[in-house]
C-alpha positions as a Python dict, from the first residue, in 0.01 Angstrom:
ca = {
    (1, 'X'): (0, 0, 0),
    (2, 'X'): (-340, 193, 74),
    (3, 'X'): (-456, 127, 426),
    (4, 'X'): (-722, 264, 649),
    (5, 'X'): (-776, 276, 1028),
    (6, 'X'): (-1158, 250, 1122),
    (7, 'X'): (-1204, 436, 1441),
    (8, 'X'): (-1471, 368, 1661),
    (9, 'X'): (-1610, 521, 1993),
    (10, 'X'): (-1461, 302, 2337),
    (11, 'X'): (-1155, 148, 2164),
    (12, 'X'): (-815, 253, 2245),
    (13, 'X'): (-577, 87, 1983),
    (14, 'X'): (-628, 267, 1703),
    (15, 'X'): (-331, 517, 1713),
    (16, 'X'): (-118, 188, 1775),
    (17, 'X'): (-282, 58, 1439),
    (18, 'X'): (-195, 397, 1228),
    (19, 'X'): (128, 381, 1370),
    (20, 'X'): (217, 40, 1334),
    (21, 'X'): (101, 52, 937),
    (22, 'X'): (307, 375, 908),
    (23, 'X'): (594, 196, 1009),
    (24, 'X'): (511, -70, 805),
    (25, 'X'): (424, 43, 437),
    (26, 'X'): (620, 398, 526),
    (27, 'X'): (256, 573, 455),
    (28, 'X'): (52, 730, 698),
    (29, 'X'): (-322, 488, 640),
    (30, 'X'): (-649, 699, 597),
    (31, 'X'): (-827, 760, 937),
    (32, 'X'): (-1219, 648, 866),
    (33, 'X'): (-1478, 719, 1144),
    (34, 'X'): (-1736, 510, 1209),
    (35, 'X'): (-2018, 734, 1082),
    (36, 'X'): (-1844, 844, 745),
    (37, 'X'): (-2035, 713, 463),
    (38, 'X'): (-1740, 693, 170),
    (39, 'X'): (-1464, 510, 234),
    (40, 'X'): (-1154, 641, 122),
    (41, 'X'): (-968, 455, -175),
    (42, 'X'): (-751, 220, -38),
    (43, 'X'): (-587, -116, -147),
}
């Protein structure tokens, strides 16, 4: 499974996030900030 991690300015839970889905689906997700304008391809 694909996943990415939308990180935005103020919130503090996004390294629990990657790290939770990395020991989920045993793949790091994508890291997307908040300003990026492609998203990368994810499921």
């Amino acid at each position: 499974m694909k996943s990415a991690v939308v990180l935005l300015p103020g919130l503090n839970r996004d390294r629990d996030m990657i790290a939770a889905l990395t020991k989920i689906s045993g793949q790091a997700p994508a890291t997307v900030w908040q300003t990026d304008t492609e998203i990368p391809d994810v499921d």
